[in-house]
C-alpha positions as CSV (number, residue, x, y, z in Angstrom):
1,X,7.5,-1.1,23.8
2,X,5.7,-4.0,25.4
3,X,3.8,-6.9,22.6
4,X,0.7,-5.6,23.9
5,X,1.4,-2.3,23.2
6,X,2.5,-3.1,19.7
7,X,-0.9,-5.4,19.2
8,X,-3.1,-2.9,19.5
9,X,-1.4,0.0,17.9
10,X,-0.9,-2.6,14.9
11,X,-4.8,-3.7,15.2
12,X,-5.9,0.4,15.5
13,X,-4.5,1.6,12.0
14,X,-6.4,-1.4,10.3
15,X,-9.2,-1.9,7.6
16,X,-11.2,-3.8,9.7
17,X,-10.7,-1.0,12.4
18,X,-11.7,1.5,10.1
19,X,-14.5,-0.3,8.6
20,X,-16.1,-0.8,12.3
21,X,-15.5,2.9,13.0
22,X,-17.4,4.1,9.7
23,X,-20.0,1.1,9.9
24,X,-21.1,1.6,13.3
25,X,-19.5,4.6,14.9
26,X,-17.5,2.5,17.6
27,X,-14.1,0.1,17.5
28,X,-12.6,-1.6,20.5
29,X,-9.3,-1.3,19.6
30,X,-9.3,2.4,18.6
31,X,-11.8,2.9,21.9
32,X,-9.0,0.8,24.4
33,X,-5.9,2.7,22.5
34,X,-7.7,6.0,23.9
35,X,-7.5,4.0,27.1
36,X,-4.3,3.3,27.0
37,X,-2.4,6.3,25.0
38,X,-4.0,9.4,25.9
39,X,-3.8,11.0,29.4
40,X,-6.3,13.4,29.1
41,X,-9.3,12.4,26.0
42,X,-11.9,15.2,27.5
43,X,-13.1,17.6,25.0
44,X,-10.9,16.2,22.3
45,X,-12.7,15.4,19.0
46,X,-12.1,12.3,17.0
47,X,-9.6,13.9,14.7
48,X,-7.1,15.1,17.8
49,X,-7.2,11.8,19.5
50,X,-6.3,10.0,16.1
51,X,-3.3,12.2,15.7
52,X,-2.2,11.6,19.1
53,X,-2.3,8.3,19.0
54,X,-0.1,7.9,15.9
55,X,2.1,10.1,17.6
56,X,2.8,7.7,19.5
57,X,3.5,5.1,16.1
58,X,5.5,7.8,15.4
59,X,7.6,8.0,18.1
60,X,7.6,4.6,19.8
61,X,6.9,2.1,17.2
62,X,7.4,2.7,13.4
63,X,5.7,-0.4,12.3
64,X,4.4,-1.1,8.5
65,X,1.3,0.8,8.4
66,X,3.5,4.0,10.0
67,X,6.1,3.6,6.9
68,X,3.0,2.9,3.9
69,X,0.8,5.5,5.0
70,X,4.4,7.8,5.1
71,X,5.0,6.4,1.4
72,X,1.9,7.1,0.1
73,X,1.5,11.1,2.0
74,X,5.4,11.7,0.5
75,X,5.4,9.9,-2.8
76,X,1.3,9.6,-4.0
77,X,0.3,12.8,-2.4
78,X,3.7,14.9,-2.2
79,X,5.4,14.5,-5.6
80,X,2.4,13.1,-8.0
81,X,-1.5,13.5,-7.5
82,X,-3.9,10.8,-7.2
83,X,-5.7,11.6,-10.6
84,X,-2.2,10.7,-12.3
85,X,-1.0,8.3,-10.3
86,X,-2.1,5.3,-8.4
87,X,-0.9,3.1,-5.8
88,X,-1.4,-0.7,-5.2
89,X,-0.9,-2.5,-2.2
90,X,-0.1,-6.2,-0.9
91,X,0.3,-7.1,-5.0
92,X,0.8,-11.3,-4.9
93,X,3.6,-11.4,-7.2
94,X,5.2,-15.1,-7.3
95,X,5.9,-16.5,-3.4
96,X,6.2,-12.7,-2.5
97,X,3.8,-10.0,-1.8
98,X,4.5,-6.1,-2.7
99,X,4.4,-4.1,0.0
100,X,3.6,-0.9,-2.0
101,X,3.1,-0.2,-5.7
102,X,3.4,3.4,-7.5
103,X,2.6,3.8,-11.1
104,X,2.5,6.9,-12.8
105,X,4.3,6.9,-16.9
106,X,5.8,3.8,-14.9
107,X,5.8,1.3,-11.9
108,X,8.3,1.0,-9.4
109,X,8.0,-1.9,-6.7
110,X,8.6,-0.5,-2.5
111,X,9.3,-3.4,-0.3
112,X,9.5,-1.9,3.1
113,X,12.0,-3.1,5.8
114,X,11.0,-1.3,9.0
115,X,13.4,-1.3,12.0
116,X,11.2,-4.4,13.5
117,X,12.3,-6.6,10.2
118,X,15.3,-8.2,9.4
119,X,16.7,-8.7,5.8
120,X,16.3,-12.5,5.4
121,X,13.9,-12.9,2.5
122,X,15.4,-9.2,0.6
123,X,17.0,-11.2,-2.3
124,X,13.8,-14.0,-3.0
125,X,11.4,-11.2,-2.6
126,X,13.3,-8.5,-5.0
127,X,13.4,-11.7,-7.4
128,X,9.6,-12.4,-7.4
129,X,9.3,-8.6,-8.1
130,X,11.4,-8.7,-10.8
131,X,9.5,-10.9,-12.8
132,X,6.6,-8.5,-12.9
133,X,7.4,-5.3,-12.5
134,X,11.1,-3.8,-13.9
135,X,12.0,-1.4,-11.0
136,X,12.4,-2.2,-7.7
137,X,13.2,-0.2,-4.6
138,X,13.4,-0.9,-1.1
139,X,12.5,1.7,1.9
140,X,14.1,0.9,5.4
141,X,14.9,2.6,8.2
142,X,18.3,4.2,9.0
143,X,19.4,1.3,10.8
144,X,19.2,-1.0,7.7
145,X,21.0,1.1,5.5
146,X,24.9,0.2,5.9
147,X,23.8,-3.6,5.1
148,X,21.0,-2.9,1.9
149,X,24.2,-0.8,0.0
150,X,26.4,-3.6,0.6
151,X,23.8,-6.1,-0.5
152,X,22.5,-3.8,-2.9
153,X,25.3,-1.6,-4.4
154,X,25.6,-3.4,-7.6
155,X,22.4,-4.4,-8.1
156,X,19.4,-2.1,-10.3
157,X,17.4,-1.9,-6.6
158,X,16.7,1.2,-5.6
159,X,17.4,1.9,-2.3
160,X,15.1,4.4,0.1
161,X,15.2,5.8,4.0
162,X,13.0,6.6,6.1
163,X,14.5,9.4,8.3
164,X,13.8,9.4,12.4
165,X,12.3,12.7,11.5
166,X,10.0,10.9,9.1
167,X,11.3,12.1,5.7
168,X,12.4,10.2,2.9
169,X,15.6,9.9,1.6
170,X,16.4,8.3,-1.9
171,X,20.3,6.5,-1.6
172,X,20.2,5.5,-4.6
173,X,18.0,5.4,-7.4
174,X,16.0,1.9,-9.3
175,X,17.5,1.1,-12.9
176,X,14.8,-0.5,-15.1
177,X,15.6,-4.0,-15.2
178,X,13.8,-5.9,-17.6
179,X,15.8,-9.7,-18.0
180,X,13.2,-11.3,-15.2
181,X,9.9,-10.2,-16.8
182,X,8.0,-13.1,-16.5
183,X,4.6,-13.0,-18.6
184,X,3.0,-15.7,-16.3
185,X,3.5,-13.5,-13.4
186,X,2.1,-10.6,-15.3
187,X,-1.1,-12.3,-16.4
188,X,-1.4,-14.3,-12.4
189,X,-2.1,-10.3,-11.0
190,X,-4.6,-9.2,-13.7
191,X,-8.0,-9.6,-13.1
192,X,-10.6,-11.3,-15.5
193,X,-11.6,-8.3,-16.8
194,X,-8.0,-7.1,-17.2
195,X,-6.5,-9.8,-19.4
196,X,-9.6,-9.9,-21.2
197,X,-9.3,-6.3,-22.4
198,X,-6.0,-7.0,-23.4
199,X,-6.7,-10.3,-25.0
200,X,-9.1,-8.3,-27.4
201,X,-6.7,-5.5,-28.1
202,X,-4.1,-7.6,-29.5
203,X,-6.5,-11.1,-31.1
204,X,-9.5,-9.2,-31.8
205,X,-11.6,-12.1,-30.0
206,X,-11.3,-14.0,-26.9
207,X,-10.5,-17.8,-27.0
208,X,-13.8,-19.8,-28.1
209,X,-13.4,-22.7,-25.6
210,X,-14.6,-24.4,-22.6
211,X,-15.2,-22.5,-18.9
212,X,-12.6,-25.1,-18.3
213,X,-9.9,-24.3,-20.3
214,X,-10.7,-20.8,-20.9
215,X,-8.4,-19.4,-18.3
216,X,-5.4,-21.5,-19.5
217,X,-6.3,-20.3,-22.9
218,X,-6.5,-17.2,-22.0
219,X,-2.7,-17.3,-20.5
220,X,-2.0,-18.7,-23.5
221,X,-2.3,-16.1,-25.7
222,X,-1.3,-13.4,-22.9
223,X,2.2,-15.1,-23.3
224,X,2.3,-14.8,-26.9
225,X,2.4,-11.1,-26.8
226,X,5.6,-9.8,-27.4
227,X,7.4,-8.9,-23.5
228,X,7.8,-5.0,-24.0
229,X,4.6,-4.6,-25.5
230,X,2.9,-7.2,-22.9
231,X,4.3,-4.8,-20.0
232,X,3.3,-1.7,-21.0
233,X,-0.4,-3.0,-21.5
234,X,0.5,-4.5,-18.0
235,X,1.1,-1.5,-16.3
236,X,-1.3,0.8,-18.0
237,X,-4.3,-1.5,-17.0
238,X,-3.3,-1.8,-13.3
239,X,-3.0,2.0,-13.2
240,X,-6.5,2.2,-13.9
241,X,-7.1,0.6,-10.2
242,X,-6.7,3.5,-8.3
243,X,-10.2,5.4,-9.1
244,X,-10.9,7.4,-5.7
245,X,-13.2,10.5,-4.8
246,X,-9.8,12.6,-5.4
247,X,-12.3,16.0,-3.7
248,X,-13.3,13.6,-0.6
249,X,-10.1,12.4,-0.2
250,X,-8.4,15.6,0.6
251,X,-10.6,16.2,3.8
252,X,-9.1,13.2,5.1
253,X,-6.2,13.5,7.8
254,X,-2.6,12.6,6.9
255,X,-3.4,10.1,9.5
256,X,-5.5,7.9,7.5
257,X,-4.5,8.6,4.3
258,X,-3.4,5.4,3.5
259,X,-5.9,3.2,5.0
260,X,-8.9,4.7,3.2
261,X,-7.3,4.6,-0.3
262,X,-7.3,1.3,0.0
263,X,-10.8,0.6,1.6
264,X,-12.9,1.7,-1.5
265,X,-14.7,4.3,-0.3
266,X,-18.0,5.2,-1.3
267,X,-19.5,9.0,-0.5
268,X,-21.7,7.8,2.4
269,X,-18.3,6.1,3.9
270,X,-17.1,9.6,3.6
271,X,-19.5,11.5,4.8
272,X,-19.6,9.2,8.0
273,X,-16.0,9.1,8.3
274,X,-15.9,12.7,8.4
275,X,-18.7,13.0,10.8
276,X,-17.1,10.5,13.5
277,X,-13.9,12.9,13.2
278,X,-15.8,15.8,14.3
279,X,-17.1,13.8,17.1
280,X,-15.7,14.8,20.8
281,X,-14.5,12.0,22.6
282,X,-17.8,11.5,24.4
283,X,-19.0,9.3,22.4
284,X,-16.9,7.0,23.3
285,X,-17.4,7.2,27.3
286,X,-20.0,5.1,27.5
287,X,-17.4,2.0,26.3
288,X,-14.5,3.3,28.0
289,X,-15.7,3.4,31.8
């Protein structure tokens, strides 16, 4: 597949996409992938031509958004339920950034290798991971696996495929690993809110200092707390992230799944979203002639 190609199927299955599509009924991109992707658009609604676009991910270009959005349909949606589980996404832990976060009774790190990546940063990232979190897995495609067990064998990574027929395949399970915990990490990802919460829980009071130094102060204490005890509080408080409209959500196609979880929908997003699915292609003419 040409770099054009893969530029605008990677700028279709985006936020920003998204946002424009629910915002103002219209998107370039997703109105030139029509273009470009689907032979015949006529009398198709919204929903179809979605579907047959991603199709196409499917079969010609299994990029990053193709393996989350598979993650989170097989794992969040397939296994657990979003009112017990929740998923985090692009999680800033260290130099590295977490692909894909589950946490149900507990968390276990995804970094994704698609057939488009190479393994160079593996090691530094499952490092940075393991300072934060104590299980880490890594999904790839089929063509990746040979070198991750030869890499990974010994190691307490996990180690996931993603099949060509799109299912998932556990090699080998995570082991909970917990010598890199790192409570400076930990406290880095929380929120203001979220370390304050705990601060109180285990002080009674938060630090009576300057703006200045609060947040230092605040890390201060954070590091105090015994490790174990530190991350379970950890993971508990960023499981209380994922709050969706779990009876919305389900009306929305596998397709999208993962993008909206992580766009914060409110129920006029929904109701819009829902109504632009319906829509027949039409709408869209105008733009595409």
């Amino acid at each position: 597949m040409g770099a054009d190609n893969s530029i605008l199927l990677n700028r279709v299955f985006t936020r920003n996409t998204l946002r424009e599509i629910v915002e103002s009924n219209y998107s370039d991109a997703y109105a030139s992938a029509i273009r470009r992707y689907i032979s015949d658009p006529s009398g198709k609604d919204n929903k179809q031509l979605i579907s047959e676009i991603y199709c196409v991910l499917k079969k010609e270009y299994r990029n990053e958004y193709f393996y989350k959005n598979t993650i989170l349909n097989k794992l969040l949606l397939g296994i657990h339920k979003p009112t017990t589980t929740t998923a985090l996404t692009e999680v800033s832990i260290g130099k590295s950034k977490a692909d894909f976060v589950l946490i149900n009774g507990r968390a276990v790190v995804y970094e994704i290798k698609t057939e488009l990546d190479n393994l160079d940063r593996l090691e530094s990232q499952i490092a940075n991971y393991f300072k934060a979190f104590t299980r880490v897995s890594v999904l790839a495609s089929e063509s990746h696996v040979d070198a991750l067990l030869k890499r990974l064998g010994d190691s307490p990574v996990g180690i996931c495929v993603l099949t060509k027929k799109g299912t998932i395949q556990e090699k080998k399970q995570p082991q909970e690993y917990l010598n890199q915990l790192d409570k400076d990490i930990m406290f880095k990802i929380l929120r203001k809110h979220e370390y304050e919460s705990l601060i109180v829980k285990h002080f009674g009071t938060l630090p009576d200092t300057s703006q200045f130094e609060y947040y230092r102060a605040c890390k201060q204490l954070f590091c105090q707390i015994d490790t174990g005890a530190a991350y379970l509080d950890f993971v508990a408080t960023l499981k209380k992230r994922g709050q969706i409209d779990v009876e919305s959500y389900k009306q929305i196609p596998y397709e999208l799944k993962f993008l909206v979880y992580f766009s914060e929908f409110k129920t006029n997003d929904y109701r819009r979203l829902n109504s632009f699915l319906q829509q027949k292609e039409v709408s869209l003419c105008t733009s595409l002639i």
